[in-house]
C-alpha positions, 0 to 999 in steps of 0.5 A: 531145074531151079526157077527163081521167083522174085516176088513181095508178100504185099503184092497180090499178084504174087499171090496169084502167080504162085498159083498159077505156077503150081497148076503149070507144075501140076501138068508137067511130068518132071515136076519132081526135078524142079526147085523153087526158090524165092527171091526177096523184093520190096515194093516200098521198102522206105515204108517204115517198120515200127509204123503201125500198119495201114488198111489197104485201101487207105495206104494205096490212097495215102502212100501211093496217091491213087484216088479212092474211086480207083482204088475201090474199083482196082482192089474188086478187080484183083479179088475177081481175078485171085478167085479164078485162081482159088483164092479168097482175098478180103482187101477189107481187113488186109493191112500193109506194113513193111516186109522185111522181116518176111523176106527174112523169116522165108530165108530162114524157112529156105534153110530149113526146106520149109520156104515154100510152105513159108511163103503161102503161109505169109501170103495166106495170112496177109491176104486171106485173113488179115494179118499184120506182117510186119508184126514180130509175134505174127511172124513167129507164129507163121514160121511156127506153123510151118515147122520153124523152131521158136526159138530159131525164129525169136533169135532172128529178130535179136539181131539182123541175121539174113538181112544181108541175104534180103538185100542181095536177093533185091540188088540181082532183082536190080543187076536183072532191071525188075521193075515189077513182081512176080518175076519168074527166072527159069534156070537162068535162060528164060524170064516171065514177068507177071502172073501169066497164064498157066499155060505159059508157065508150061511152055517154059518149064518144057522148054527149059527142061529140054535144053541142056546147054547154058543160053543167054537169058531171055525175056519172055511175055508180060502179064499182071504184076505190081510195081514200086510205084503201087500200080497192081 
């Protein structure tokens, strides 16, 4: 069984989504038989890439236009919810900058079976300790400390290797009418959009596990996610 996440290292519903997955993994028996795979998505790919990083409080104000009452009061509210989850996120010296480079160094993890250690690793450092991902020398490390040769990972950044690969992931996010991550493809038949609850995630590994014919995809429930608009 493959499920398919599409999901942005800048949104912390991704973050927590992912958790919430893994504790539907945990509880099912064929958990084994199951890949995941991650997908790229930009929530703001137009934010520039050589533009120095902004707070993220100051960039939902600035960039997105959410006044800084509501800001504050949405960034205690998500940081509430990611620790029912086990996380510890610290928005105060979390910074946003472009993702792309990301999306590409998670394409290079996935070549080596390391993507899913990538991802929790570019998600812990943006949310959890504050690190800049769009910062070149930042990416390295993080592809270092999950395996990722130095030198496979400097070679990427000299040209634009697997960037044709980030945008395709980004036009099926397209051809699928994502308008928000996480979203979450379950062997092409089932679609949940947002960090639902983990039980849902369960319902749907069960029932994609004992299908054995192809179906039509289909849509499932709604739950928390961020869209391109900045609305978390």
């Amino acid at each position: 069984m493959k499920i398919e996440v599409w999901s942005d290292v800048l949104c912390p519903f991704c973050y927590i989504g992912k958790r919430k997955l893994e504790q539907a993994l945990a509880q099912f028996p064929q958990r084994d038989q199951v890949e995941v795979v991650w997908k790229s998505f930009q929530l703001d790919p137009d934010f520039q890439a050589d533009t120095d990083a902004l707070p993220y409080a100051d960039y939902l104000q600035q960039r997105k236009g959410f006044p800084k009452e509501q800001v504050a009061q949405m960034l205690v509210q998500v940081t509430g919810t990611a620790k029912q989850v086990g996380l510890d996120f610290h928005f105060d010296r979390a910074v946003v900058a472009n993702s792309f480079h990301a999306h590409r160094l998670l394409h290079l993890a996935q070549t080596q079976g390391v993507q899913n250690a990538a991802k929790e690793a570019l998600l812990k450092a943006h949310f959890e300790e504050g690190k800049d991902i769009g910062h070149l020398p930042t990416l390295t490390a993080i592809g270092q400390s999950v395996g990722l040769a130095q030198e496979a990972i400097e070679a990427l950044w000299q040209t634009d290797h697997l960037a044709d690969e980030v945008q395709h992931d980004i036009y099926e996010a397209r051809q699928l009418q994502v308008q928000g991550v996480p979203f979450f493809v379950f062997d092409n038949k089932y679609a949940i959009s947002g960090a639902q609850d983990s039980s849902l995630f369960l319902q749907a590994l069960q029932k994609t596990f004992a299908e054995q014919a192809p179906q039509p995809l289909v849509s499932g429930q709604t739950g928390n996610a961020c869209d391109i608009d900045g609305q978390c």
